[in-house]
C-alpha positions as CSV (number, residue, x, y, z in Angstrom):
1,X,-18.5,-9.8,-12.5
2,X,-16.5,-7.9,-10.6
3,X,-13.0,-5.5,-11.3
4,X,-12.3,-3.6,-14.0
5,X,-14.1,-4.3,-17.5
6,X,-14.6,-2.9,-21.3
7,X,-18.0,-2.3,-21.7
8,X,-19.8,-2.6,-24.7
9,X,-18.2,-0.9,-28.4
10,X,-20.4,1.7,-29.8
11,X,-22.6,2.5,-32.5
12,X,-21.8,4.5,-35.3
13,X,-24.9,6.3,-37.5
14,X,-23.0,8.0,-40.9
15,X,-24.3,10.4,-43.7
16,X,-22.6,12.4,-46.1
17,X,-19.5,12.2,-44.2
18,X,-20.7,13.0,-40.5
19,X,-20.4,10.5,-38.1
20,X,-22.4,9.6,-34.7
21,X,-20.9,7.4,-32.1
22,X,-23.5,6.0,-29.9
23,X,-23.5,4.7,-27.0
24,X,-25.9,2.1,-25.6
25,X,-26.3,2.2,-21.6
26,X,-27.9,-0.3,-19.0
27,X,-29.5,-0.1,-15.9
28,X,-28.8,-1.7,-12.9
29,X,-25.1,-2.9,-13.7
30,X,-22.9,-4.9,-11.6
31,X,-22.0,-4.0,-8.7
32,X,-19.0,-4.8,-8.0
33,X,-17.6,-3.4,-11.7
34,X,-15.4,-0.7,-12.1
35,X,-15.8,0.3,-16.1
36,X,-12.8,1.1,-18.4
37,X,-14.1,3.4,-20.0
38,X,-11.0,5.2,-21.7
39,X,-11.9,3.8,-25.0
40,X,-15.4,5.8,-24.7
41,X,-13.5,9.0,-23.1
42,X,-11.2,9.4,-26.7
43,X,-13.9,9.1,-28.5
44,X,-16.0,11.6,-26.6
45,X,-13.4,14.0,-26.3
46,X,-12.3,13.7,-30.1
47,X,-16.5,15.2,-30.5
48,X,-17.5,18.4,-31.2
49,X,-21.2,17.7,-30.0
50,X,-22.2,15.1,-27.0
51,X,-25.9,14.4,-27.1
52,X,-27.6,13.1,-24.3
53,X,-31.0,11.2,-23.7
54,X,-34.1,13.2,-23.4
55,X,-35.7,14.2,-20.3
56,X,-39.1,16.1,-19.3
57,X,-38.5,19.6,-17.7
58,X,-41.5,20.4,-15.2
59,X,-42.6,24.3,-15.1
60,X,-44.3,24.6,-12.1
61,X,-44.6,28.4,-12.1
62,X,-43.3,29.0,-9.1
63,X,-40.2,29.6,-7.0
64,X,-37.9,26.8,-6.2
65,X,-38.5,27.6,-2.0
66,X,-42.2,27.1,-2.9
67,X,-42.2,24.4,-4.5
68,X,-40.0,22.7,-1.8
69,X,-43.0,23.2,0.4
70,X,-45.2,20.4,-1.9
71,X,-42.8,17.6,-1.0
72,X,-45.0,16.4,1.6
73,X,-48.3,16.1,-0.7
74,X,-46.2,14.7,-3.1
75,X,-45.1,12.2,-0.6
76,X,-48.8,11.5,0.5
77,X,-49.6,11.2,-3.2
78,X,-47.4,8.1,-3.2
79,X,-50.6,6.3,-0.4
80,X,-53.4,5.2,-1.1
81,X,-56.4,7.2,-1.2
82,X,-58.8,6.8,1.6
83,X,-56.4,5.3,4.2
84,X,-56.6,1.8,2.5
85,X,-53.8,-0.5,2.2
86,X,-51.9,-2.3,-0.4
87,X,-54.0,-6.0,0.5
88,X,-57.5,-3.7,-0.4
89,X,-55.9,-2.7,-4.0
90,X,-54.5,-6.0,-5.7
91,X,-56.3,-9.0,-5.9
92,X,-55.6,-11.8,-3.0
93,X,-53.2,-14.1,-5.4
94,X,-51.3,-11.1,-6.1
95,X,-50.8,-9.8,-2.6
96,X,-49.5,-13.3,-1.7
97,X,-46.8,-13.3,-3.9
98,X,-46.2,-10.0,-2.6
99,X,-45.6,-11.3,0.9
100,X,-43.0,-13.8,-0.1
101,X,-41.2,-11.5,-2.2
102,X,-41.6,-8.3,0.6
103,X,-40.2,-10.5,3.0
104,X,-37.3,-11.5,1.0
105,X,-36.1,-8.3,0.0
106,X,-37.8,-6.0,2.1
107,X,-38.5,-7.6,5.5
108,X,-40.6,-5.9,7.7
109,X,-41.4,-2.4,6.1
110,X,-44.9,-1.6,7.5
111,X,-44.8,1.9,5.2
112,X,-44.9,0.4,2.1
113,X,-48.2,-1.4,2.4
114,X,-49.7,2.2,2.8
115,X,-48.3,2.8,-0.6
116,X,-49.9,2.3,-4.3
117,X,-49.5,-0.6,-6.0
118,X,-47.3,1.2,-8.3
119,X,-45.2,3.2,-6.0
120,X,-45.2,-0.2,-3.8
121,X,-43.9,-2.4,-6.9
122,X,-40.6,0.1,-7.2
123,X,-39.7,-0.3,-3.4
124,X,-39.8,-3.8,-4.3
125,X,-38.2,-4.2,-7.6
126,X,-35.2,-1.0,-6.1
127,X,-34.3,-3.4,-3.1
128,X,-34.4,-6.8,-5.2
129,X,-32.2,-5.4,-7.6
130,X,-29.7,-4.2,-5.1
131,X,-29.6,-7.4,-3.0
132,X,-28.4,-9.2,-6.3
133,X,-25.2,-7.8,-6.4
134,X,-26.9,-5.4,-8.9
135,X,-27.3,-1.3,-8.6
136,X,-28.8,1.4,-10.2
137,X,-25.3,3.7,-10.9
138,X,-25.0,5.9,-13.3
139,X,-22.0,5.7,-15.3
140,X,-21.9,7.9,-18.2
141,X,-23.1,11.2,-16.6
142,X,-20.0,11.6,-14.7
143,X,-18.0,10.5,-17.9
144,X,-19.9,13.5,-19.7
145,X,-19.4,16.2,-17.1
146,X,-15.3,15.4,-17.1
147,X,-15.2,15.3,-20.8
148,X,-17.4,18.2,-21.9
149,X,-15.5,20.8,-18.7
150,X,-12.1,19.2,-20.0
151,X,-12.1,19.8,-23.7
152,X,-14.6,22.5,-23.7
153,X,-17.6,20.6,-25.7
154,X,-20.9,21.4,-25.7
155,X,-23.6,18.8,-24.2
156,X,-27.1,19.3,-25.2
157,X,-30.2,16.8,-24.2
158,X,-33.6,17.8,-25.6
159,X,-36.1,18.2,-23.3
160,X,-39.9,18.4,-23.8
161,X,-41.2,21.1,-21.1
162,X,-44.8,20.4,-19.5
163,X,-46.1,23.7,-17.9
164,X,-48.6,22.5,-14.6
165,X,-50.3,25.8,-14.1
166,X,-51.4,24.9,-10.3
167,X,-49.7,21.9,-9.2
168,X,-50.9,21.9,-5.7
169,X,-54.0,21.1,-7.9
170,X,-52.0,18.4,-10.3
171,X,-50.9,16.8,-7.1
172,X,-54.4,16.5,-5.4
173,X,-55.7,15.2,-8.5
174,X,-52.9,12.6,-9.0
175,X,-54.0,11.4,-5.2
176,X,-57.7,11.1,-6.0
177,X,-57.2,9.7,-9.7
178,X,-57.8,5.8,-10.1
179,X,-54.8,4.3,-11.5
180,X,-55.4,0.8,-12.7
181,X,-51.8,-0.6,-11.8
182,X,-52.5,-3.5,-10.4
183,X,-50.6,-4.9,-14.0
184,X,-47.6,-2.9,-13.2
185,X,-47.8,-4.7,-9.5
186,X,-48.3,-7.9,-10.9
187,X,-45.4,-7.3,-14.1
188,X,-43.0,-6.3,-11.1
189,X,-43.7,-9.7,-9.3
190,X,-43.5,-11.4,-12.4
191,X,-40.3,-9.6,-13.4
192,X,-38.4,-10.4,-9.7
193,X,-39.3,-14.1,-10.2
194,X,-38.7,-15.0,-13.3
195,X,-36.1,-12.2,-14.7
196,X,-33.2,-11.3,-12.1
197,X,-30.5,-14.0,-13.3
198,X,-31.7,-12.6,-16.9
199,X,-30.8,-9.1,-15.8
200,X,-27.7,-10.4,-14.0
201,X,-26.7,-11.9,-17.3
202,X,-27.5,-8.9,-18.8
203,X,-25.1,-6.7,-16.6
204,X,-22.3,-8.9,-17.1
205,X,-22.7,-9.3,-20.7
206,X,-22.8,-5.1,-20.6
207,X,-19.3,-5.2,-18.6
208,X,-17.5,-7.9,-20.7
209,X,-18.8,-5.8,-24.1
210,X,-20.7,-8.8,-25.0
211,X,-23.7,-7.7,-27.6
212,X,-24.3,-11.0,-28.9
213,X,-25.9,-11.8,-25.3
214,X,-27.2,-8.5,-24.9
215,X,-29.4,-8.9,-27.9
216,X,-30.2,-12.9,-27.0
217,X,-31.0,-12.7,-23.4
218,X,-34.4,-10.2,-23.4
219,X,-37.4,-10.1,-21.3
220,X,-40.4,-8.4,-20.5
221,X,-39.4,-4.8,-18.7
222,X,-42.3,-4.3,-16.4
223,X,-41.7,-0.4,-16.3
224,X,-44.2,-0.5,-19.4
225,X,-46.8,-1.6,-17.7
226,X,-46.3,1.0,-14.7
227,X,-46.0,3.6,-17.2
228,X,-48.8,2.8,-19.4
229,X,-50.7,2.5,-15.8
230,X,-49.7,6.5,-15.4
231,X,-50.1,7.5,-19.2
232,X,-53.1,5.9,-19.2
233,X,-54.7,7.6,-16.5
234,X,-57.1,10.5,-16.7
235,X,-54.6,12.6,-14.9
236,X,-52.4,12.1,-17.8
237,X,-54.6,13.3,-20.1
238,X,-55.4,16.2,-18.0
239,X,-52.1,17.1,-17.7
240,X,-51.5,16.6,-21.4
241,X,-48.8,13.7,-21.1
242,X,-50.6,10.9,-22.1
243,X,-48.5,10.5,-25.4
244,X,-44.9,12.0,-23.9
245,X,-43.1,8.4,-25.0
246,X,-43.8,9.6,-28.8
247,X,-42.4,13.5,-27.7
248,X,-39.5,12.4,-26.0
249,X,-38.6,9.9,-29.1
250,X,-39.8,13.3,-31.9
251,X,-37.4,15.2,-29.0
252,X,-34.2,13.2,-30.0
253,X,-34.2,12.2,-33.2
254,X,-34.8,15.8,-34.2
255,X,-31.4,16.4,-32.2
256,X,-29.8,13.8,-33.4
257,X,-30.7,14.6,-37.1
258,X,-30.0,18.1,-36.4
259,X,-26.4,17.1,-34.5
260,X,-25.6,15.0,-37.5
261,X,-25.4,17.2,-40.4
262,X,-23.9,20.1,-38.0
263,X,-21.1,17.8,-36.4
264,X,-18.3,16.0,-38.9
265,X,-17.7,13.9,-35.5
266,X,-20.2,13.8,-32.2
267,X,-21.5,11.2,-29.6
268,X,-24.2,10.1,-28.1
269,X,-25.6,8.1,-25.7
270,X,-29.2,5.9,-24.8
271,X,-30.6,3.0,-22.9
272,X,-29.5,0.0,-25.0
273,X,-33.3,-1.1,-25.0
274,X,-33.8,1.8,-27.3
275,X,-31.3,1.1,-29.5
276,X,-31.9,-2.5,-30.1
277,X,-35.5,-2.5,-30.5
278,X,-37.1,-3.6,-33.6
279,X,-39.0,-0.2,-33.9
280,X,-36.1,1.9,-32.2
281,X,-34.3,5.0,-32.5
282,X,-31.6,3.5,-34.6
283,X,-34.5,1.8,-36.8
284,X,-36.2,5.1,-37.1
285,X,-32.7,6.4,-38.2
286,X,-32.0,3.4,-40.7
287,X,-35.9,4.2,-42.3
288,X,-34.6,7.6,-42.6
289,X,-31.5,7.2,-44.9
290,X,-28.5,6.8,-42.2
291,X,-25.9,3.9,-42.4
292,X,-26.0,2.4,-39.5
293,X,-23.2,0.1,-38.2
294,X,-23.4,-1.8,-35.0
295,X,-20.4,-2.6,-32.9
């Protein structure tokens, strides 16, 4: 789709009066969309709380100019270890759909068979995405900042902090550490064959407001896999983040619970997936005693 379009109608979550408007979000939308989003301003504005998804806060326990200085071992984190290539790490069937697909939408990028199989597979899946009249924009935030500096509301997103007490160390380890993502490789190749008219149809179905489609037209997200290849690790564990899907999820619907009975009127806003899901945030709400009533 392309011009200017609705977007999808929001959720609204009630108890004993108090209201939550929620809205879902989607990543990559259409590129060529401009979103009217004036509908979802009025309703953000006429908030006294906007609550925003939760994110992870890293204390690295140093200055900001030091920790600049890291960038380049995080960058070589992103290689292999040992100097071997991407063809050494996946098995041969896999690496051959990689060529086609490489070539395709990344032609000849020598780099990025230096790179993990993980870090690899989101080069891949960033420029297939883009070259199908698809980005990775966000559209919200910017809506947020106007609102809340306009009207004067208060934003708040919880956020679980991890404290990494030497991450020079973290990062060497993270380097050395064998990640088994040769699923999260293979998901992405499976994902950029079979899925990008679904997510097309997805994006335009999120721009026209349809929800009927965007709860008919699913498919395996492969950034499971690659997460669950990191969470899974025993640098995760070292670092204490092996369960930070089931914080993050704690993380908001304490806010939310918390924004609800303090706020006659607020908003909110998450990835649709969440929303949607049969074991979701708005599920977990609905088990907990809150009307829920879709748009």
């Amino acid at each position: 789709v392309s011009g200017t379009m609705p977007g999808p109608g929001m959720w609204k979550v009630r108890r004993d009066g108090h209201t939550m408007w929620i809205l879902g979000t989607l990543q990559p939308v259409a590129r060529r969309m401009e979103w009217e989003s004036e509908a979802v301003e009025r309703q953000m504005a006429a908030s006294s709380r906007i609550l925003l998804p939760p994110s992870v806060k890293f204390d690295l326990g140093m200055g900001r100019f030091r920790t600049l200085l890291l960038v380049p071992r995080m960058l070589g984190a992103r290689k292999n270890p040992d100097g071997e290539k991407l063809v050494d790490q996946v098995p041969a069937e896999d690496y051959a759909r990689w060529l086609v697909l490489k070539k395709k939408y990344l032609g000849r990028d020598r780099g990025v068979e230096k790179r993990r199989p993980i870090f690899a597979a989101g080069d891949l899946y960033q420029a297939a995405v883009e070259k199908s009249g698809l980005q990775f924009k966000g559209l919200v935030s910017p809506l947020v900042e106007k609102v809340t500096k306009r009207h004067a509301i208060a934003a708040y997103r919880p956020r679980i902090e991890l404290s990494i007490a030497d991450p020079k160390a973290a990062i060497r380890a993270f380097r050395d550490t064998a990640i088994d993502d040769v699923a999260c490789f293979r998901k992405t190749l499976d994902h950029l064959e079979a899925d990008l008219a679904k997510m097309r149809i997805r994006a335009n179905a999120w721009a026209r407001g349809d929800m009927l489609t965007l709860r008919e037209i699913t498919y395996e997200d492969q950034s499971q896999a690659c997460m669950d290849a990191v969470l899974e690790s025993r640098f995760a564990q070292e670092q204490g983040i092996e369960d930070l899907p089931e914080r993050l999820e704690a993380a908001w619907l304490e806010a939310a619970e918390e924004t609800i009975a303090g706020h006659e009127t607020s908003f909110a806003a998450l990835p649709i997936s969440r929303l949607v899901a049969a074991d979701g945030y708005l599920a977990k709400l609905a088990a907990r005693g809150y009307e829920i009533e879709s748009p």
